[in-house]
KOLMAR-92096 format. One record per residue (C-alpha): x, y, z; residue in three letters. Coordinates in steps of 0.25 Angstrom, whole numbers. Layout:
% KOLMAR-92096
nudo px:X | py:Y | pz:Z | type:ALA
...
This chain:
% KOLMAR-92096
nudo px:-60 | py:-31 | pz:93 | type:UNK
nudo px:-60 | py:-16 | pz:92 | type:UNK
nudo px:-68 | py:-7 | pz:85 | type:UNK
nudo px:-64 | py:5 | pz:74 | type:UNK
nudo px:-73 | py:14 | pz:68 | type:UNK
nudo px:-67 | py:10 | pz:57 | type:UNK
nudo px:-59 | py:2 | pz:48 | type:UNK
nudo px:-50 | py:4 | pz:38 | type:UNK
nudo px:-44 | py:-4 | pz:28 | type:UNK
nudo px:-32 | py:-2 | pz:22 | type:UNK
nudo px:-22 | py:7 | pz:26 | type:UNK
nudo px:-20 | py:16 | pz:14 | type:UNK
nudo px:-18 | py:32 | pz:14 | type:UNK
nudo px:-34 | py:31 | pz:13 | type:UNK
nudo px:-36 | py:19 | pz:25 | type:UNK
nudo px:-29 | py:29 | pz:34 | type:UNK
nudo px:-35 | py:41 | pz:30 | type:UNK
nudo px:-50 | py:35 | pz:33 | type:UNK
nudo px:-43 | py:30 | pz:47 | type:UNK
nudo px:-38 | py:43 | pz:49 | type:UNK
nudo px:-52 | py:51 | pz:46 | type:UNK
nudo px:-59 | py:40 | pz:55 | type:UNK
nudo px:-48 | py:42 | pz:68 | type:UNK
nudo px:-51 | py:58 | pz:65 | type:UNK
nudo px:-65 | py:55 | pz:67 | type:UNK
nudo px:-66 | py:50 | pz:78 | type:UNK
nudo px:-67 | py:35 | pz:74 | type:UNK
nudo px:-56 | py:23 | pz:76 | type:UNK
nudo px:-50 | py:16 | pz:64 | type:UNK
nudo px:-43 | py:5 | pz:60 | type:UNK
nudo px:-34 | py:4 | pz:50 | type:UNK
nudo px:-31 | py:-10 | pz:43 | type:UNK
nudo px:-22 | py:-13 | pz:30 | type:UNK
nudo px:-16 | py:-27 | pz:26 | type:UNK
nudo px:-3 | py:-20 | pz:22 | type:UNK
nudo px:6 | py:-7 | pz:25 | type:UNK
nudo px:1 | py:7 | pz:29 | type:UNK
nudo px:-1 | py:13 | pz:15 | type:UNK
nudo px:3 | py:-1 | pz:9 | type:UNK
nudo px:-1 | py:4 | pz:-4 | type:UNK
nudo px:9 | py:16 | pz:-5 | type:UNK
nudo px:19 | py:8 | pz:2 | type:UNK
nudo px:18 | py:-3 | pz:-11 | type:UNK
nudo px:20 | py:11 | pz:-21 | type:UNK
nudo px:34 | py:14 | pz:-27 | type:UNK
nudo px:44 | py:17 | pz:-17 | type:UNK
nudo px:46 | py:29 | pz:-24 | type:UNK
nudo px:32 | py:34 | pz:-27 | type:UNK
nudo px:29 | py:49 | pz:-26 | type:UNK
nudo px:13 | py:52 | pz:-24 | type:UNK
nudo px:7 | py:57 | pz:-36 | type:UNK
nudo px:-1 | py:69 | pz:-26 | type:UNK
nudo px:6 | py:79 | pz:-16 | type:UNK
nudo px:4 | py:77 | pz:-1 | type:UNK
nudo px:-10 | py:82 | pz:4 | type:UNK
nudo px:-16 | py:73 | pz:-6 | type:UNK
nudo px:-11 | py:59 | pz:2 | type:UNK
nudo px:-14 | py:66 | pz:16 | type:UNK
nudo px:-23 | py:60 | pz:27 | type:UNK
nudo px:-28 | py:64 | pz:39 | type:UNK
nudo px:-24 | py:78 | pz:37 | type:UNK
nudo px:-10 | py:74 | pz:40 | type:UNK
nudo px:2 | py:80 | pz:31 | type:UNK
nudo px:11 | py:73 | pz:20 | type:UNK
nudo px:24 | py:78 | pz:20 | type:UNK
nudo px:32 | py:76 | pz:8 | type:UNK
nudo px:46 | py:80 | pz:4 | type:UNK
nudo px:40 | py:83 | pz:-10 | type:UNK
nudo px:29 | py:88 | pz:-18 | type:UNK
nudo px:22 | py:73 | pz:-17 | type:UNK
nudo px:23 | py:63 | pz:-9 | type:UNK
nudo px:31 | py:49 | pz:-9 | type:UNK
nudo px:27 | py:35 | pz:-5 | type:UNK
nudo px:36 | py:36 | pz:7 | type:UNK
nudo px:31 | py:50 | pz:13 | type:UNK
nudo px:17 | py:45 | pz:10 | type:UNK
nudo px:19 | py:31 | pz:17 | type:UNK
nudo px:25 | py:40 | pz:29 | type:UNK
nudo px:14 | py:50 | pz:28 | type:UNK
nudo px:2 | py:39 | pz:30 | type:UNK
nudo px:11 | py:32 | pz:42 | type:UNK
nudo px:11 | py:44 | pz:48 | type:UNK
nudo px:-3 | py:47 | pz:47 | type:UNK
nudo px:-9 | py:33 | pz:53 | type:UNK
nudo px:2 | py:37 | pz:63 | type:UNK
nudo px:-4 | py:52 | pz:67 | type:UNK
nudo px:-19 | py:45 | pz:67 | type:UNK
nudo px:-15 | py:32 | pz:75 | type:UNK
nudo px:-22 | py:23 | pz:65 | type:UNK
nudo px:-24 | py:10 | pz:69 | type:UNK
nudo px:-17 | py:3 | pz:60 | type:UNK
nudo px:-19 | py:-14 | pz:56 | type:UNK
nudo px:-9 | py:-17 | pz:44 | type:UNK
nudo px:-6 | py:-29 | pz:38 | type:UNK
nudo px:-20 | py:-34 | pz:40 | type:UNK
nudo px:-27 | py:-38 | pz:29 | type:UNK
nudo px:-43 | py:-37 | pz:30 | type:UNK
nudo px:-50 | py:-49 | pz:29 | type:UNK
nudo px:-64 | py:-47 | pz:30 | type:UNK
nudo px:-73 | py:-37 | pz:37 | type:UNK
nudo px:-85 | py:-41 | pz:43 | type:UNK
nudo px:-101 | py:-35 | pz:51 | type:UNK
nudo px:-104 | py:-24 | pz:46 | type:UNK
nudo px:-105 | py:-8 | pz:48 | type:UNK
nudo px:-100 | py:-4 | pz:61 | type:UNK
nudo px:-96 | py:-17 | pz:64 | type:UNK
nudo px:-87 | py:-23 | pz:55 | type:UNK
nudo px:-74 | py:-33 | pz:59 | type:UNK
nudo px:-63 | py:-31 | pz:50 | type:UNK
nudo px:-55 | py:-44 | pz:49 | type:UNK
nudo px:-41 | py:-44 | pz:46 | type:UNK
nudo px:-29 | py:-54 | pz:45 | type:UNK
nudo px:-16 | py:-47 | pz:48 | type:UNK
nudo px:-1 | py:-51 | pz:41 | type:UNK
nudo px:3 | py:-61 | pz:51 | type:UNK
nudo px:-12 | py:-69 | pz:45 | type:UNK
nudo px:-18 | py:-65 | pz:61 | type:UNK
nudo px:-34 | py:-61 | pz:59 | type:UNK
nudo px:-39 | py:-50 | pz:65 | type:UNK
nudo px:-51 | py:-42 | pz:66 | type:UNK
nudo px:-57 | py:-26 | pz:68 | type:UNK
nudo px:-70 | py:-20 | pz:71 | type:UNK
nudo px:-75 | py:-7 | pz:64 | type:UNK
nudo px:-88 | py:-1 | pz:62 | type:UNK
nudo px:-83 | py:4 | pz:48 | type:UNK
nudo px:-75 | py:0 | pz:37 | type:UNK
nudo px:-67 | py:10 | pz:27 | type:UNK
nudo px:-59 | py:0 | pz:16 | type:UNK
nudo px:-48 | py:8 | pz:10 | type:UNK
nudo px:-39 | py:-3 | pz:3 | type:UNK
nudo px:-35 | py:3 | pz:-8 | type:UNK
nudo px:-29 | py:-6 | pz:-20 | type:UNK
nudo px:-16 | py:-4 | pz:-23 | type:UNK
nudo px:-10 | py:-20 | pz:-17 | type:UNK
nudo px:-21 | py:-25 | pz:-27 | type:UNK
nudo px:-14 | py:-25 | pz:-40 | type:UNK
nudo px:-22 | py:-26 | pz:-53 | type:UNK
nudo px:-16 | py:-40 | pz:-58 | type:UNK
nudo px:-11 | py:-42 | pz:-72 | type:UNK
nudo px:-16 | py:-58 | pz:-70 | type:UNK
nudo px:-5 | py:-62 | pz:-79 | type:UNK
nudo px:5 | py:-77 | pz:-77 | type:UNK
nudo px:18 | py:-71 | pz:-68 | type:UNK
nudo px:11 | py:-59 | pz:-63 | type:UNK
nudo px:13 | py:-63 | pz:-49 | type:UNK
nudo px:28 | py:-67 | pz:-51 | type:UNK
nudo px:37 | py:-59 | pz:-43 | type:UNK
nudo px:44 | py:-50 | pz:-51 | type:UNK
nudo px:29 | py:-43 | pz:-54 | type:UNK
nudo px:25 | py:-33 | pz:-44 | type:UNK
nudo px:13 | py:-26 | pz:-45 | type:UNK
nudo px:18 | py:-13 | pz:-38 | type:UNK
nudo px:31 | py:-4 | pz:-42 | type:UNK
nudo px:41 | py:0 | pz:-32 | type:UNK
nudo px:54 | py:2 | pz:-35 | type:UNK
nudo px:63 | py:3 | pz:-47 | type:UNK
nudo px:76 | py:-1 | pz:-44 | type:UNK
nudo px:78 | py:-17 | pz:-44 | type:UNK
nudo px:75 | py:-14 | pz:-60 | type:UNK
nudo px:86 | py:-6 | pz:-64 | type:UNK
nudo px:90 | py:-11 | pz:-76 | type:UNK
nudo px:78 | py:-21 | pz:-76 | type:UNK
nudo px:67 | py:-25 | pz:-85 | type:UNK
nudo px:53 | py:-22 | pz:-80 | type:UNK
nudo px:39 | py:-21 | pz:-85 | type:UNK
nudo px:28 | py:-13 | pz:-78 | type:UNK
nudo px:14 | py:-17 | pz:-83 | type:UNK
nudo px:3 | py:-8 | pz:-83 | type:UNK
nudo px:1 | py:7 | pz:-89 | type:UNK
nudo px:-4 | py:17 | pz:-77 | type:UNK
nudo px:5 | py:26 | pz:-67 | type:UNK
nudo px:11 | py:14 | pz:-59 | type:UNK
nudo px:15 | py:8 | pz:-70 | type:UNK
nudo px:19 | py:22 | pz:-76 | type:UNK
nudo px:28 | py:24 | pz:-65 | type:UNK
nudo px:34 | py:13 | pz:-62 | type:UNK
nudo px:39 | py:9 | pz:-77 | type:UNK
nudo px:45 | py:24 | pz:-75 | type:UNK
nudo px:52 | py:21 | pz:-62 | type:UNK
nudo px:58 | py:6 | pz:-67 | type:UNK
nudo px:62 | py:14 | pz:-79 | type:UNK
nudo px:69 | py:27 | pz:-71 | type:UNK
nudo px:76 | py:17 | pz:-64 | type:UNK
nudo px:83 | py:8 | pz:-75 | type:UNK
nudo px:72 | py:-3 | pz:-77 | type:UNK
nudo px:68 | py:-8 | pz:-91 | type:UNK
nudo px:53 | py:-5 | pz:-90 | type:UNK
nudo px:43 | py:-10 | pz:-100 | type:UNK
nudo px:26 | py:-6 | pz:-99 | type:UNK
nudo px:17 | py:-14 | pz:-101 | type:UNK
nudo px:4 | py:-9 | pz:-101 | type:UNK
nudo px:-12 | py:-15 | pz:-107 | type:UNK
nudo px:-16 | py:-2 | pz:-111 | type:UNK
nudo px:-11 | py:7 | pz:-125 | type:UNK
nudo px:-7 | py:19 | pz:-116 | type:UNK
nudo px:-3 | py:22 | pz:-102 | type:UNK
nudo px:-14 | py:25 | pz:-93 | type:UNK
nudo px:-22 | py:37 | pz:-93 | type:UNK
nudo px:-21 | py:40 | pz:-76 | type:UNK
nudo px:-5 | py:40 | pz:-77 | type:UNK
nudo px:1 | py:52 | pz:-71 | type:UNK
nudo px:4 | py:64 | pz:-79 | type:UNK
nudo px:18 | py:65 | pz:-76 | type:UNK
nudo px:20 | py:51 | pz:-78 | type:UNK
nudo px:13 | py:50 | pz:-92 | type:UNK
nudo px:22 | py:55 | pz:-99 | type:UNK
nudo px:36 | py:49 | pz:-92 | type:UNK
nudo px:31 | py:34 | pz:-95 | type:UNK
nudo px:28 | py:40 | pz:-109 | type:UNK
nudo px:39 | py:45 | pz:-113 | type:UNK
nudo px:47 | py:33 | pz:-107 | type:UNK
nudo px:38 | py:23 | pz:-116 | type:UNK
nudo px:41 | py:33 | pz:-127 | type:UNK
nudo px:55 | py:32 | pz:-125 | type:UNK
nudo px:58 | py:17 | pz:-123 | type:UNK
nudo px:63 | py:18 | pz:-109 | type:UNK
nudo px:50 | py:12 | pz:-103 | type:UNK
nudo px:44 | py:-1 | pz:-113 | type:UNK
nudo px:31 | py:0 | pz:-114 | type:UNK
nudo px:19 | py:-12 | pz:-121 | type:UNK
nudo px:6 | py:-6 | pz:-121 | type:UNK
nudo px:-7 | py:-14 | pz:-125 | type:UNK
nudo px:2 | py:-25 | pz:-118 | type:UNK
nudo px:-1 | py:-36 | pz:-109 | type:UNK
nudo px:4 | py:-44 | pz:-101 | type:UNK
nudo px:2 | py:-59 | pz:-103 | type:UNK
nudo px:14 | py:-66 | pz:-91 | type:UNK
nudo px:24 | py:-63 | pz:-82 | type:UNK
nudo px:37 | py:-72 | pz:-82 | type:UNK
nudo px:47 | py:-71 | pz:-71 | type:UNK
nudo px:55 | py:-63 | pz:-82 | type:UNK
nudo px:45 | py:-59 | pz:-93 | type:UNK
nudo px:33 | py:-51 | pz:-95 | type:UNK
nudo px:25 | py:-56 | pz:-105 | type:UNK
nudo px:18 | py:-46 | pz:-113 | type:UNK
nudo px:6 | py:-47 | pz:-125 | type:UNK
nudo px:1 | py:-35 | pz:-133 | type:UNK
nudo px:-1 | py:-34 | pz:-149 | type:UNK
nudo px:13 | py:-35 | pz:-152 | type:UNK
nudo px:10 | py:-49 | pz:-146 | type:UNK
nudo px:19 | py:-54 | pz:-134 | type:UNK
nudo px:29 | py:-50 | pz:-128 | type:UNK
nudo px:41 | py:-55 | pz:-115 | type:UNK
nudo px:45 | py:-44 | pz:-106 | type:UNK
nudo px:57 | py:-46 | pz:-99 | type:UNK
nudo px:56 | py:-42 | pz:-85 | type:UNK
nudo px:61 | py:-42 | pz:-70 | type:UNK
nudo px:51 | py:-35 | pz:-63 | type:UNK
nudo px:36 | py:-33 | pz:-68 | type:UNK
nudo px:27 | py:-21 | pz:-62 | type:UNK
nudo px:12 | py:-23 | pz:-65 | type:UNK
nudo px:8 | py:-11 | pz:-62 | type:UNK
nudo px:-7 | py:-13 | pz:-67 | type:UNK
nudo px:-14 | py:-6 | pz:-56 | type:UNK
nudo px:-22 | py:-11 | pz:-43 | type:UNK
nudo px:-36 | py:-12 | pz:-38 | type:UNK
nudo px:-44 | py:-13 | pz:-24 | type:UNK
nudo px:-48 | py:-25 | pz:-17 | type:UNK
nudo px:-62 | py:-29 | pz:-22 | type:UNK
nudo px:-61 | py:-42 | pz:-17 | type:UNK
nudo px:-60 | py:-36 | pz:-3 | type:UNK
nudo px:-70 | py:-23 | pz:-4 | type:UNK
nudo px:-79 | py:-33 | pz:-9 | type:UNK
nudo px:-80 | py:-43 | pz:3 | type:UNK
nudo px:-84 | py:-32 | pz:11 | type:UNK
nudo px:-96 | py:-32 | pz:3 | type:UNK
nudo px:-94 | py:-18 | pz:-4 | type:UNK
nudo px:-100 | py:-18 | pz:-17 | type:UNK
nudo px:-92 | py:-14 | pz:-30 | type:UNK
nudo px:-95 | py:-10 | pz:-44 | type:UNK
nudo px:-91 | py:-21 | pz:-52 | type:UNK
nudo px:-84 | py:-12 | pz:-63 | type:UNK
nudo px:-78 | py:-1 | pz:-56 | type:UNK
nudo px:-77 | py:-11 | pz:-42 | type:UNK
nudo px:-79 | py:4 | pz:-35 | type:UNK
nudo px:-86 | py:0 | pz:-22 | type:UNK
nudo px:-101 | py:6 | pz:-17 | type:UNK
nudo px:-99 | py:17 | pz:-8 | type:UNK
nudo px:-105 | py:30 | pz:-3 | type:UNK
nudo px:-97 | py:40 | pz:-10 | type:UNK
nudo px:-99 | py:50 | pz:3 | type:UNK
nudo px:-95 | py:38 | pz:13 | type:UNK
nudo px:-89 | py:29 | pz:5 | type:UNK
nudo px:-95 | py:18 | pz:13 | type:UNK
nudo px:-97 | py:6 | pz:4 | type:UNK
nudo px:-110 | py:-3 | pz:2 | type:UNK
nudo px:-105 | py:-11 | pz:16 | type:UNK
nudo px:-111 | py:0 | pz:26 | type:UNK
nudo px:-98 | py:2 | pz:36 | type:UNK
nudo px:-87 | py:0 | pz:24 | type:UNK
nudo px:-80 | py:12 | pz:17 | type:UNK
nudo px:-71 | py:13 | pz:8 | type:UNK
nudo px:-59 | py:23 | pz:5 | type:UNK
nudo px:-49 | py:25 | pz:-6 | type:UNK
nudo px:-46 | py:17 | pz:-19 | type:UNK
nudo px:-55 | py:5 | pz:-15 | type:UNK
nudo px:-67 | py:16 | pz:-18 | type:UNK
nudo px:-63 | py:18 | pz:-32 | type:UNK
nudo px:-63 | py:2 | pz:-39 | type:UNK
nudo px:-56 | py:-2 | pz:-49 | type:UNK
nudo px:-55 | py:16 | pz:-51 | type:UNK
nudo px:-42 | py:15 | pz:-43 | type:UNK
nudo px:-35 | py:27 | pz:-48 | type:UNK
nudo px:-48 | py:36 | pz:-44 | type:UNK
nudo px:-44 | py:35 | pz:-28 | type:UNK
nudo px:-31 | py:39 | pz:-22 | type:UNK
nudo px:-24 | py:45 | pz:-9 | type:UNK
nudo px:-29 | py:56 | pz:-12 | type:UNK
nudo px:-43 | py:55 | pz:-12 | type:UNK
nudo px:-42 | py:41 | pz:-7 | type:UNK
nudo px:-38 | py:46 | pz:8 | type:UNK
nudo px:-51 | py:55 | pz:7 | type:UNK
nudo px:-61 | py:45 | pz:8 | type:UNK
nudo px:-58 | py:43 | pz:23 | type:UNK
nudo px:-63 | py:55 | pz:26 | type:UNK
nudo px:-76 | py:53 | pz:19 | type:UNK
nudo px:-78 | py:40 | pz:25 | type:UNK
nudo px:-74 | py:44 | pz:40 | type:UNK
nudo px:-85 | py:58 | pz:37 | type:UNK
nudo px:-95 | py:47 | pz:32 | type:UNK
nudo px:-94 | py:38 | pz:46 | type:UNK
nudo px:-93 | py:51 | pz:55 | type:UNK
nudo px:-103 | py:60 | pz:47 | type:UNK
């Protein structure tokens, strides 16, 4: 079995970046991820532009190039291809951790890849940087897991001239009940709260507003959802209850990391805002030899982290092991 430096898992913007800080150190790193290169910016809308210009998303003092002022999903999914490339990261996808077992410096990462084979990786450290978003916040309603519901938006066009309900009242909701409508879908909101959430994006604001105000996007506020049917959405709020028509159904209610997981490595989180214990210099955790980067350091405070700060904490942890 070989032997890296390190180990990282997940193979986000901000996996890469602490694989890359570790390679220009000096050290050996493997990188391992139970999906895609990037799997979560591959799962955004096909046509997503990045809300921040360029230098904001860079890693390893490489360049992104982008035809405009921002970058889109595809330049960015190019960009950080290109840059496990230029570095030579070693690279495990599509296996999914396990377990990890001993302790600092020895640790044995166990994995089982997508054909169910098991395999195993010695490091002497650990950085977790797993981000959230394949984790979806569930609504834990009757039909949610029917096959029309999709918890992430993609595209608008199969729902031309469709009924559709997106559920939730922050910016991918926001967005997407935009796109459908933009693009001929009959769009009704469905939100819990009485107003839009406060973290939407300013442009946004006042484009989902205006659309609510005008009747070309349906909006229920101080609604819930009570069932999915294969055709319905079944909705309940003061007026009392109400049948949705529907052919497809976005809950776009947010995601959240995998306690379950940081958890069984025996890292400690605060059991309201389920932030982990960590050095705020090295970020190491409570597990001597275990780090963690990005999102996962944040808790159920998911819109604090980023790319753009999100890729810095590689730095910071590879500065903490070399120092």
């Amino acid at each position: 079995m070989e032997t890296y430096d390190i180990v990282c898992i997940g193979a986000g913007p901000t996996g890469l970046a602490t694989a890359i800080e570790a390679k220009r150190a000096g050290m050996r790193p493997l990188v391992i991820d139970k999906a895609s290169l990037c799997n979560s910016i591959y799962h955004y809308p096909v046509n997503m532009v990045f809300f921040t210009t360029p230098e904001l998303l860079e890693i390893g003092d490489l360049p992104l190039v982008c035809a405009a002022e921002k970058p889109t999903r595809v330049e960015a999914l190019k960009y950080y291809r290109r840059a496990a490339e230029h570095y030579g990261l070693e690279l495990r996808l599509y296996e999914r951790v396990l377990r990890v077992e001993g302790h600092d410096g020895n640790f044995t990462v166990v994995t089982q890849t997508d054909k169910g084979l098991e395999e195993r990786y010695h490091g002497k450290k650990i950085a977790l940087a797993t981000g959230y978003y394949d984790l979806p916040n569930k609504l834990g309603v009757p039909g949610e897991e029917l096959p029309h519901v999709s918890h992430y938006y993609t595209e608008p066009h199969e729902y031309w001239n469709q009924d559709v309900v997106v559920i939730g009242g922050k910016n991918s909701a926001a967005e997407a009940a935009l796109d459908l409508f933009r693009n001929g879908a009959r769009v009704t909101l469905v939100h819990r709260n009485k107003d839009l959430g406060a973290t939407i994006k300013y442009w946004v604001r006042p484009d989902i507003e205006n659309r609510i105000k005008a009747g070309q996007v349906k909006a229920l506020f101080e609604t819930r959802v009570k069932e999915i049917t294969k055709d319905e959405v079944v909705t309940e709020n003061g007026a009392g209850e109400r049948r949705l028509p529907t052919r497809q159904v976005f809950a776009l209610t947010g995601y959240h990391p995998d306690y379950t997981f940081i958890e069984s490595l025996g890292v400690r989180l605060d059991p309201e805002s389920r932030k982990p214990a960590l050095n705020p210099k090295t970020l190491e955790s409570n597990v001597p030899g275990i780090h963690l980067a990005g999102v996962v350091t944040g808790g159920r405070h998911t819109g604090e982290i980023f790319i753009e700060n999100g890729r810095l904490h590689g730095k910071q942890i590879i500065e903490g092991l070399a120092g």
